[in-house]
C-alpha positions in Angstrom: 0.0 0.0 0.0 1.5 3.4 -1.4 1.8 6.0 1.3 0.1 9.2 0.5 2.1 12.1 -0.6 3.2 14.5 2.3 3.9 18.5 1.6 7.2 18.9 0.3 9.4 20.5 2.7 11.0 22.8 -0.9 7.3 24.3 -0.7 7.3 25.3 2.8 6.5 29.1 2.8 8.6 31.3 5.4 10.1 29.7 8.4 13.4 30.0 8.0 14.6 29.2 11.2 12.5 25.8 11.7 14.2 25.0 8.3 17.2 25.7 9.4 17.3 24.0 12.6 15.9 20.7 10.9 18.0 20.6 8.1 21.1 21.4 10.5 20.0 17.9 12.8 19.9 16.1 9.3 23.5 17.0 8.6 24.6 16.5 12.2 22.3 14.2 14.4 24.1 14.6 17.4 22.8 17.9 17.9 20.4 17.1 19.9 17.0 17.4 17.9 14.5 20.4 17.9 12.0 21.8 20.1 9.1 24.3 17.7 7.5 26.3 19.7 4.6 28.2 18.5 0.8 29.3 18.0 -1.7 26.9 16.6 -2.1 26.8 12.8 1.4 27.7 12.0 2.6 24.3 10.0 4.7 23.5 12.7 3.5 19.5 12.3 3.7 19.8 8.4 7.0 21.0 7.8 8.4 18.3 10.6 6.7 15.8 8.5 8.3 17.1 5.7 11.7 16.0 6.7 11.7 12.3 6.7 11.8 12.3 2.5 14.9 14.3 2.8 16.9 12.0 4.7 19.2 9.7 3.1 18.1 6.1 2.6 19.8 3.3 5.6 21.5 0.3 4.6 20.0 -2.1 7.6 20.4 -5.8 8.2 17.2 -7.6 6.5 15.8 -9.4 9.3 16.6 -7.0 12.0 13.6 -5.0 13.8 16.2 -2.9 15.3 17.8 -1.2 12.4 21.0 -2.1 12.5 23.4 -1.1 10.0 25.2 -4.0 8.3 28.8 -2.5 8.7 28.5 -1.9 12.5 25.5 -4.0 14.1 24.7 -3.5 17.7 26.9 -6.1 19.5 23.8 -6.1 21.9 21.0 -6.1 19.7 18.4 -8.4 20.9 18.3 -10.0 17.2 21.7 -10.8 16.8 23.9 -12.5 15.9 23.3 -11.1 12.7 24.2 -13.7 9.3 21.6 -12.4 6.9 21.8 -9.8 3.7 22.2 -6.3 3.6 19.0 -4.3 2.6 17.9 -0.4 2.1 14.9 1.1 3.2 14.4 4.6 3.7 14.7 6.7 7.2 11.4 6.8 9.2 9.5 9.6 10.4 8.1 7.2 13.6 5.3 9.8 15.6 4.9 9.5 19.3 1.2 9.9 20.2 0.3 12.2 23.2 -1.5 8.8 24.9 0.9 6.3 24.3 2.0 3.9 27.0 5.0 3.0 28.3 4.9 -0.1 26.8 4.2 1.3 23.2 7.4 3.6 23.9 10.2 1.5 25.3 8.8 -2.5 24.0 7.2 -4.7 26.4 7.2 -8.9 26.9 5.8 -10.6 23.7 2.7 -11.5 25.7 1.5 -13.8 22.9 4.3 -15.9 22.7 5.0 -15.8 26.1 1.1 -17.3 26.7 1.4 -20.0 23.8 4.9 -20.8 23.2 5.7 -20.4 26.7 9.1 -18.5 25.8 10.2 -15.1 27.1 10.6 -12.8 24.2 10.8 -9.3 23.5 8.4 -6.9 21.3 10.0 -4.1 20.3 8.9 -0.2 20.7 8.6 2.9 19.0 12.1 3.6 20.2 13.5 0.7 18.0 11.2 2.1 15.2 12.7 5.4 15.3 16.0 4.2 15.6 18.6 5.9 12.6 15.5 8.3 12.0 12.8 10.8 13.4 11.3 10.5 16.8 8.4 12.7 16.0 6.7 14.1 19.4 3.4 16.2 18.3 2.1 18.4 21.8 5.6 17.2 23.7 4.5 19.6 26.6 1.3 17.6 27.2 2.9 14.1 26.7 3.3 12.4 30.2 6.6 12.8 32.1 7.4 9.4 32.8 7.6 8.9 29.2 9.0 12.7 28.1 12.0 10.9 30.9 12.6 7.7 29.2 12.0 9.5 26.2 15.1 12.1 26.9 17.1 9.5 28.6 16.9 6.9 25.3 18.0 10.3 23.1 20.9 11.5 25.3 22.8 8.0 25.5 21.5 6.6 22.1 20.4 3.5 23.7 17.3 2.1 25.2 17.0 -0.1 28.6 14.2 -2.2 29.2 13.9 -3.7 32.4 10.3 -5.2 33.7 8.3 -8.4 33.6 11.5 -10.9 33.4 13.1 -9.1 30.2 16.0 -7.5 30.7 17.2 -5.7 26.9 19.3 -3.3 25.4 19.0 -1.7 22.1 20.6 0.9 19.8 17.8 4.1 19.7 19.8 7.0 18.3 17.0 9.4 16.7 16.6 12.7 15.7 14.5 13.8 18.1 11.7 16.9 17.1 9.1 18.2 19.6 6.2 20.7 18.9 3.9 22.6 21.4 1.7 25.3 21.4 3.0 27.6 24.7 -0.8 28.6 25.3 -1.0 24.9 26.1 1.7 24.8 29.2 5.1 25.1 28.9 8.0 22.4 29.1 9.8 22.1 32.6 13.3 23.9 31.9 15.5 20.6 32.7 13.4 19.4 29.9 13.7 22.0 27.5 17.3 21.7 28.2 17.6 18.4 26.9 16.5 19.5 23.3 19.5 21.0 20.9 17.6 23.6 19.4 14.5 25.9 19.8 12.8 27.6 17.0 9.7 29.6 17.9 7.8 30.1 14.5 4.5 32.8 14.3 2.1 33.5 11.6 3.5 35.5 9.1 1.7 39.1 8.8 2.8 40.1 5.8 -0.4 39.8 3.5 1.9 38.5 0.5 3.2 35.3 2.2 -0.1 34.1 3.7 -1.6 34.4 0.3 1.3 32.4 -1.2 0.8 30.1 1.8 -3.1 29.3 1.1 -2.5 29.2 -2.6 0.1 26.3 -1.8 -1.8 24.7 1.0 -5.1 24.7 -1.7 -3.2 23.4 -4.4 -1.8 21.1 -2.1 -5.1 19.3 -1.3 -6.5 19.3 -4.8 -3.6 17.0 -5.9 -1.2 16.1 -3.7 0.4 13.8 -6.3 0.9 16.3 -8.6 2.1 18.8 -6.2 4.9 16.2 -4.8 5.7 15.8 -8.2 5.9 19.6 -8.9 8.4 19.6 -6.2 10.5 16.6 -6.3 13.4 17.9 -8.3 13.4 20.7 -5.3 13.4 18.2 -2.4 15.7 16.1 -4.6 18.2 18.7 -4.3 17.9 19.3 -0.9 18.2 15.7 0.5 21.6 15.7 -1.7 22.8 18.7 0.1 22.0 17.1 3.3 24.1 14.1 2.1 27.0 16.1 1.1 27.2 18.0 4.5 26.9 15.1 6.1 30.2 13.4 4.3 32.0 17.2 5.0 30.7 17.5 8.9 34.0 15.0 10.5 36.5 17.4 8.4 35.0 20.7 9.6 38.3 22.2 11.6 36.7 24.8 15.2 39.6 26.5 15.3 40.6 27.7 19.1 39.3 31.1 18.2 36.1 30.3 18.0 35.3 27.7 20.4 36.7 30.4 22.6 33.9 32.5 21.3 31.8 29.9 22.0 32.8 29.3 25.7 32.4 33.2 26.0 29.0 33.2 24.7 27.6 30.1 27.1 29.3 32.1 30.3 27.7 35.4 29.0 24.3 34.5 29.0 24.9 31.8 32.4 23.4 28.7 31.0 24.3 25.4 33.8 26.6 22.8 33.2 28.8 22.3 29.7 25.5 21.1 27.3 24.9 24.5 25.8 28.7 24.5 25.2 28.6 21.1 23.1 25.4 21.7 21.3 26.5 25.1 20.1 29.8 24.1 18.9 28.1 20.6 17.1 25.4 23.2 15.7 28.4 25.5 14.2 30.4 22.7 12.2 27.2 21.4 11.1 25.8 25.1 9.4 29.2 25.3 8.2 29.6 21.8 6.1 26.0 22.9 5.2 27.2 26.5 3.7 30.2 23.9 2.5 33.1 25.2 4.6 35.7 23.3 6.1 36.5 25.4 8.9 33.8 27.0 11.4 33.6 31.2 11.3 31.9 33.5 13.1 28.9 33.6 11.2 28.5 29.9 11.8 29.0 30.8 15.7 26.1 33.1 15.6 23.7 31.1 13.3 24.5 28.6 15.9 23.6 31.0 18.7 20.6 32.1 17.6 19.0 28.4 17.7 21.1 27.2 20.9 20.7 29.4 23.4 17.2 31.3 24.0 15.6 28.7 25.6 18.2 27.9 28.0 17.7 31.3 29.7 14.6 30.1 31.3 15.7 29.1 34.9 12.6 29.5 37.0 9.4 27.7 35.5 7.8 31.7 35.3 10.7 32.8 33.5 10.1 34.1 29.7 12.0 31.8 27.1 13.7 33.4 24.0 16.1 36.7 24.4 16.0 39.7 23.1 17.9 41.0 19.7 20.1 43.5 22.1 21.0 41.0 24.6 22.2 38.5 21.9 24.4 41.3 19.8 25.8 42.4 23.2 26.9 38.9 24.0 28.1 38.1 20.7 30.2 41.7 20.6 32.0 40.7 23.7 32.7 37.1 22.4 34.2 38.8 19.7 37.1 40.2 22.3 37.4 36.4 23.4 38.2 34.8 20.0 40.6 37.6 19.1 42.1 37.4 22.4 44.8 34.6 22.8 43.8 32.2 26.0 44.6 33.2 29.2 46.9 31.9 31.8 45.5 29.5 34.6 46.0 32.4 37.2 44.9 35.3 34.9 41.9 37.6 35.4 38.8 36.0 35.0 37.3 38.1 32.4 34.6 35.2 31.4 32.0 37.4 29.8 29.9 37.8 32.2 27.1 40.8 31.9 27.8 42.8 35.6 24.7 42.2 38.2 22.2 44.2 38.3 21.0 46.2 41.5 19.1 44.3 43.1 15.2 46.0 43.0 13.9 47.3 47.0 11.2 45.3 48.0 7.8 46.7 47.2 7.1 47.7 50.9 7.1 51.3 51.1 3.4 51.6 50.8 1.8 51.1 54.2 -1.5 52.9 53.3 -4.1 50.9 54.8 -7.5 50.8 53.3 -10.3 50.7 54.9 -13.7 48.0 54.9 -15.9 50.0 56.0 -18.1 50.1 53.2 -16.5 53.4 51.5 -15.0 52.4 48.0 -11.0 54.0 48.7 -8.6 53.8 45.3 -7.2 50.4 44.4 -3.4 49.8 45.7 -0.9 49.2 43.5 -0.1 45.3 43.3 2.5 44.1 46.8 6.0 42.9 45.7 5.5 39.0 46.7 7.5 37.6 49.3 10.3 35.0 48.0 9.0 32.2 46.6 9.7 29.1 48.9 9.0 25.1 48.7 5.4 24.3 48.8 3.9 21.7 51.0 2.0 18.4 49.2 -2.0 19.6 49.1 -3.6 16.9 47.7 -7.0 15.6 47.4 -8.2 12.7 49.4 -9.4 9.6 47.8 -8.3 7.9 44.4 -9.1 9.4 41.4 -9.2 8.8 37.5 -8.0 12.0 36.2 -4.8 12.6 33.7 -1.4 11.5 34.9 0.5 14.0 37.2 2.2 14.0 40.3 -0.7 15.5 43.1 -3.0 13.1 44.0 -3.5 9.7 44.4 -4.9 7.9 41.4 -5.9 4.6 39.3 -3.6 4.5 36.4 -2.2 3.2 33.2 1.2 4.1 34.1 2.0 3.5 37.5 2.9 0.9 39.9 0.8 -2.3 40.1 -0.5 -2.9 43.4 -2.4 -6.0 42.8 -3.9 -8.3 40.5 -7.8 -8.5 39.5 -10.2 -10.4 37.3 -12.7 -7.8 37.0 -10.9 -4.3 36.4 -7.6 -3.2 35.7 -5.1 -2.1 32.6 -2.6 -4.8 30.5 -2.7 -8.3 31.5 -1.1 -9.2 34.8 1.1 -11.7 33.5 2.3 -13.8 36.5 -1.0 -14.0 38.2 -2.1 -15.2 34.9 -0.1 -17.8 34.6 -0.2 -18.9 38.7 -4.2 -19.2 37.8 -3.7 -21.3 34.5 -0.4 -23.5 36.5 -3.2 -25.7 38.3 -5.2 -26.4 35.5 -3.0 -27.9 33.1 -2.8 -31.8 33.6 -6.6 -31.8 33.6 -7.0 -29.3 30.3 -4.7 -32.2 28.7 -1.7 -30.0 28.0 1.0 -31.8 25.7 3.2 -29.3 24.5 5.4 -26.0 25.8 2.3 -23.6 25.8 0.1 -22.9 28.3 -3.8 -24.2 27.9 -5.6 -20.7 28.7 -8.9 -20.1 29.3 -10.6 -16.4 29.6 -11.6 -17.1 33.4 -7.5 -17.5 34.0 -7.0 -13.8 32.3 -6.0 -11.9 35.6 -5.6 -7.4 35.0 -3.1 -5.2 36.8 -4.6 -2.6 38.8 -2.1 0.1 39.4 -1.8 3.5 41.6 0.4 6.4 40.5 -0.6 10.4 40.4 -2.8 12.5 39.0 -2.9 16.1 37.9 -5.5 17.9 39.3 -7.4 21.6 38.6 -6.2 23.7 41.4 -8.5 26.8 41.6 -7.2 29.9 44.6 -9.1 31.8 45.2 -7.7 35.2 46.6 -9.3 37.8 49.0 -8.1 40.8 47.4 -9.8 43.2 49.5 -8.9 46.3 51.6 -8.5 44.4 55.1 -5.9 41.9 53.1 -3.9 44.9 51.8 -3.2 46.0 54.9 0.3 45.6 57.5 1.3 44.5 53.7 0.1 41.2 54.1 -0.8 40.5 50.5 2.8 40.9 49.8 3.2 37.2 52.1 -0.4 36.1 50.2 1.5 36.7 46.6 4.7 35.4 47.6 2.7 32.1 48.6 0.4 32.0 45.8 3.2 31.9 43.3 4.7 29.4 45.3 1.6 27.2 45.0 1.6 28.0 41.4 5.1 26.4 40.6 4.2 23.4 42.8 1.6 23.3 40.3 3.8 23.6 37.4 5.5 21.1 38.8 2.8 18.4 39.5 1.5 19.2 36.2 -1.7 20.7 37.1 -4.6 23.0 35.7 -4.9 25.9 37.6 -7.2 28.8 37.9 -7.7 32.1 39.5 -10.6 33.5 41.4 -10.0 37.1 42.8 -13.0 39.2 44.8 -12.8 43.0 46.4 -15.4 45.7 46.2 -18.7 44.6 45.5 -18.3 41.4 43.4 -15.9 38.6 42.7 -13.8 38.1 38.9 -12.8 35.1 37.3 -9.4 36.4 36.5 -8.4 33.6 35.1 -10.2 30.3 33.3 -8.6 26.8 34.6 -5.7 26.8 32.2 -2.5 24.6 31.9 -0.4 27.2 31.1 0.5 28.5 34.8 2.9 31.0 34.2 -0.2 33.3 32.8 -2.1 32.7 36.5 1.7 33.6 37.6 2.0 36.6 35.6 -2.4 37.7 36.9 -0.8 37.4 40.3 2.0 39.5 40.1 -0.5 41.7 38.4 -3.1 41.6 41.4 -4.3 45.1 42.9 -6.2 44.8 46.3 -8.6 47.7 48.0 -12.2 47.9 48.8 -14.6 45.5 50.5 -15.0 41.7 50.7 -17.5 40.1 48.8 -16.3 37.0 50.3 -19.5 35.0 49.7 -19.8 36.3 45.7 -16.3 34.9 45.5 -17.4 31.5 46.8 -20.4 31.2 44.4 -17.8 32.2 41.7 -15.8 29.3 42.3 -18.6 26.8 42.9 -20.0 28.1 39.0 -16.4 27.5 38.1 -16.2 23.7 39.8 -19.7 23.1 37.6 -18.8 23.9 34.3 -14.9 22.2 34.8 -16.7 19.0 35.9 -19.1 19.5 33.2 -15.7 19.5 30.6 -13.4 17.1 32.2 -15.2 15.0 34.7 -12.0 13.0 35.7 -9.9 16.0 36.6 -11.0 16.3 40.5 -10.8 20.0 41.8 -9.2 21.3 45.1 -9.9 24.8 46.3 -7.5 26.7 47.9 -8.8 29.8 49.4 -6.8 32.6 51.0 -8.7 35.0 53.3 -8.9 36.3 56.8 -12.7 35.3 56.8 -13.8 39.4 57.3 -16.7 39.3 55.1 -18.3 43.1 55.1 -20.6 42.5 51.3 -24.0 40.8 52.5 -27.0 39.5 50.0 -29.2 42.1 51.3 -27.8 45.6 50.6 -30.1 47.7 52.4 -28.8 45.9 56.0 -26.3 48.1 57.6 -23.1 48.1 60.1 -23.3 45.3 62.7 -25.9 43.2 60.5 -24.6 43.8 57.7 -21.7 42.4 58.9 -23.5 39.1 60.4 -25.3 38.9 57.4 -22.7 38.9 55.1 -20.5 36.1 57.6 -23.7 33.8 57.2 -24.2 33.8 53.3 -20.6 33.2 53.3 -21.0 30.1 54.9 -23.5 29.2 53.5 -22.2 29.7 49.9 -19.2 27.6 51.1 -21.6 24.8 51.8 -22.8 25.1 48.1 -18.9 24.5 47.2 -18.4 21.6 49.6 -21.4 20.3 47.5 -19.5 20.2 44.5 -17.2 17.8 45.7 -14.3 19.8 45.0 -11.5 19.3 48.0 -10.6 22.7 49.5 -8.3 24.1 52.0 -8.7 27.5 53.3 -5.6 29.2 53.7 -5.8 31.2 57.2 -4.7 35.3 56.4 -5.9 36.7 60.1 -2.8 38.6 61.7 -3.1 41.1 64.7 -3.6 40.7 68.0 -7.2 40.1 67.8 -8.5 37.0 65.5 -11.9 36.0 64.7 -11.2 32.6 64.1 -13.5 33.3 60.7 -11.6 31.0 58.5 -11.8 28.2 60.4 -15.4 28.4 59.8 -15.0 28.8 56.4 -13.2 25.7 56.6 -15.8 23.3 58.6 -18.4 24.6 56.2 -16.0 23.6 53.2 -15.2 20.5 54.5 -11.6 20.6 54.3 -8.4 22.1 56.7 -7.5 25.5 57.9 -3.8 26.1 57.5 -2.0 29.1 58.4 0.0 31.0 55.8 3.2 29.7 57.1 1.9 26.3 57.1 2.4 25.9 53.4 6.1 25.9 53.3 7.3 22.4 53.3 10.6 23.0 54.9 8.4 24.9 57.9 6.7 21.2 58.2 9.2 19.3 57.9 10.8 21.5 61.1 8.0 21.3 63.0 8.0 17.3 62.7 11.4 17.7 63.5 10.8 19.8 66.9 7.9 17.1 67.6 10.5 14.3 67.3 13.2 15.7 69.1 10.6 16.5 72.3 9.2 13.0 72.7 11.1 11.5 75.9 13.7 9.1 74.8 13.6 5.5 75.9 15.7 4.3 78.6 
């Protein structure tokens, strides 16, 4: 069956840097793949796709399901020994789904021969597939992180491990490994996104000309797509022949000292950890200059190689912005410059590394100690409090066990994680051994003759297994005059953000709920991408009165329609107030009632939430001398704990177990 025609990667409007970047991983695999970032509808998938008819043909050993190479075969391929003819096939474009298992990734136990032949065998995975071609990752920032692990692991040491149900294999999986995402969708943890070569963010062009060119292609495209290849094959034809000439010309590209100073100069100027950034850069430079068809690396190579290298390994902190800006990168590449025309230095010579001077660090946004009042007057908003430093969030999770998308919050039934036991009634994959400890019993009397096992369907036992969810974690913030004050939002902030990279972290949905004045906001839908609830928070102002129980019926609407969407994703709440609610239902009540008043439809509105079955925790603001004890309330009317603002800090627990421990009387 012929394989229907994909866009030629010759007719790819615009883009040059995706081109680029692919084209350079062709030459030189060891770069490290790409990672395209970038809005939906952009042909980030097609021009990916694109690449596979570009790359030169493998000579593999016939019978092999590894792909190994006839002239060098795996000395631990699980085929081998390997006695049989050479044969050519071309490299594979292999696609990763978003949903695969663990199993489809990495190979498995041949469960059908295992069950009839009664021999241990191995089945291959879509890292033996890939292997000598494309690993092809489509949304890699929503694929699971227990595979996006073995996944990164397989492509940094060009091997693949399997180790589980009694088979023990090694194989050969060196790819060229491509991810796309779409950043409204989440973003990639930074270790992750420093395990990818390059990073090419690619955008819409604006320019009226080149999206008509690109509709007119994409049209044409569709009418015929035969007849479009065709159009294009002597194009691509020239291209893959490029990519095999630069490929023969990368192990006689000379770096001369010069510039792989300039290259050293550049990784220390912009602070990137450890010595990757340093080999991909210099791997990326040889490769664009065999593909411009030099023999020694210049500058220009250096900066091409710069340009694709090094923006996303700026981002540190998960809330950091990726990319750089065009002045920072001509700064850094100007003072390079000095390096590679400067001899080396001696061992005990200045340091001079290139590295941009610190900045002054910024005074902390306390100044303003203008307290508002709640009295029912409507003072001016106040300008949003500089957060307190972030610090290490506590585990909130939600009680029970849930079905909801893998993550790492709460307890859950799952696909991916560790079987606990076996079942006959529920479950996922076959349980293999208490499959085969049911049929052992049965086999004299089932008249078994041979090797393989007499099964029956009432033998067939199912794993059930426990690992973590992700969950939607919706704060709700009291952003109101009496929280603005003694700049205690500034400590609020500061923990919000902190629950927002545990979030990140634990690969969570999040969502923001703020309320002050008369009425409550959604200031953010549930979303995936945190660092926008990150960037609302930094963005919070606070004044005015608390409509505390309008911002309860907010998030209980909210709760609805999520479980209307996703009804596997459970919900925890996590409210932050001191519990001073001064807006009641009935506006024509005044002072001390209203006050009462506006207490009980509170709780009451917290009941409706606790009816949801959404988890919550109210997060206890009250400071002063004088506490109500109001969000403790809150709390029993929710259904959930009261923790004080301090409480979230995981190392604060973890020292308060330790003071607990260290006070019990010792034994004699």
């Amino acid at each position: 069956m012929t394989a229907a025609p994909r866009f030629p990667f010759s007719a790819v409007v615009g883009h040059d840097d995706l081109r680029l970047a692919l084209l350079l991983n062709a030459v030189h695999p060891r770069i490290g793949g790409v990672l395209v970032r970038g809005e939906k509808g952009t042909a980030k998938s097609t021009v990916v796709r694109a690449l596979a008819s570009l790359l030169p043909p493998l000579d593999v050993i016939a019978d092999c399901r590894f792909g190994c190479a006839p002239t060098s075969p795996d000395p631990q391929c699980p085929d081998g020994p390997h006695d049989s003819t050479a044969a050519q096939r071309p490299a594979q474009l292999v696609e990763l789904p978003v949903g695969a298992t663990e199993d489809r990734l990495i190979g498995s136990l041949d469960l059908e021969r295992a069950l009839t032949e009664g021999v241990r065998a191995f089945q291959p995975g879509l890292l033996a597939a890939a292997h000598r071609g494309v690993l092809y990752v489509d949304e890699v920032n929503l694929l699971h992180d227990h595979l996006v692990d073995l996944l990164l692991d397989a492509a940094a040491m060009g091997r693949a491990h399997v180790e589980r149900e009694g088979v023990s294999v090694s194989h050969a999986a060196s790819f060229l490994l491509v991810g796309t995402m779409n950043p409204e969708e989440g973003e990639l943890r930074p270790q992750l996104l420093d395990r990818f070569g390059l990073t090419v963010h690619v955008a819409a062009s604006r320019e009226v000309a080149t999206r008509t060119e690109v509709v007119r292609r994409r049209l044409s495209f569709e009418a015929d797509p035969a007849g479009f290849a065709a159009k294009w094959a002597e194009a691509d034809a020239e291209l893959a022949e490029s990519i095999r000439i630069a490929r023969d010309r990368v192990s006689r590209v000379e770096l001369p000292d010069a510039e792989l100073r300039r290259i050293s100069a550049l990784c220390a100027s912009f602070d990137v950890d450890g010595m990757r950034a340093d080999l991909v850069l210099a791997r990326t430079a040889i490769a664009h200059a065999a593909w411009r068809g030099a023999d020694v690396v210049a500058a220009e190579d250096v900066e091409a190689a710069a340009r694709l290298a090094l923006p996303h390994r700026r981002r540190r902190d998960p809330f950091d912005e990726p990319g750089m800006a065009e002045d920072q990168l001509e700064q850094a590449l100007a003072e390079a410059a000095e390096h590679a025309e400067d001899g080396p230095e001696p061992p005990d010579g200045p340091d001079g590394g290139g590295q941009a001077p610190e900045e002054p660090a910024e005074p902390s946004g306390g100044g303003d100690a203008e307290e508002r009042s709640d009295d029912g007057r409507a003072p001016a908003d106040k300008a949003p409090a500089a957060p307190t430093p972030a610090f290490r969030a506590r585990l909130l999770e939600v009680p029970g066990l849930g079905d909801g998308a893998p993550g790492r919050r709460s307890r859950s039934r799952s696909r991916s994680g560790r079987t606990t036991r076996p079942s006959t009634v529920e479950g996922h994959g076959i349980h293999v051994a208490a499959t085969l400890a049911a049929a052992a019993p049965h086999q004299v009397a089932r008249g078994r003759s041979g090797p393989g096992l007499v099964l029956r369907s009432d033998d067939l036992r199912r794993g059930i297994r426990e690992g973590r969810e992700g969950n939607l974690v919706l704060f709700a913030v009291d952003a109101s005059g009496s929280m603005a004050a003694r700049e205690r939002m500034s400590a609020v902030s500061g923990a919000v953000l902190s629950l927002l990279r545990d979030a990140y972290q634990r690969r969570d949905k999040v969502g923001v709920v703020t309320f002050r004045g008369d009425s409550a906001e959604l200031a953010l839908p549930p979303t995936s991408s945190v660092d926008i609830a990150a960037a609302r928070m930094r963005g919070l102002r606070t004044g005015g009165r608390t409509p505390l129980a309008d911002g309860l019926l907010q998030v209980q609407r909210v709760v609805q329609r999520e479980q209307t969407r996703d009804p596997q994703r459970r919900a925890l709440v996590v409210l932050l107030t001191d519990g001073k609610a001064t807006v009641a239902v009935d506006s024509g009540l005044s002072g001390r009632d209203r006050a009462q008043r506006a207490v009980a439809d509170a709780l009451r509105a917290a009941g409706l939430v606790a009816g949801t079955g959404a988890a919550s925790i109210v997060v206890d603001c009250e400071n002063g001398m004088v506490r109500l004890g109001l969000p403790a309330k809150l709390a029993a009317a929710l259904g959930g704990p009261c923790l004080r603002l301090e409480e979230l800090s995981a190392e604060n627990v973890a020292g308060v177990v330790r003071a607990v421990r260290d006070e019990r009387p010792q034994a004699a």
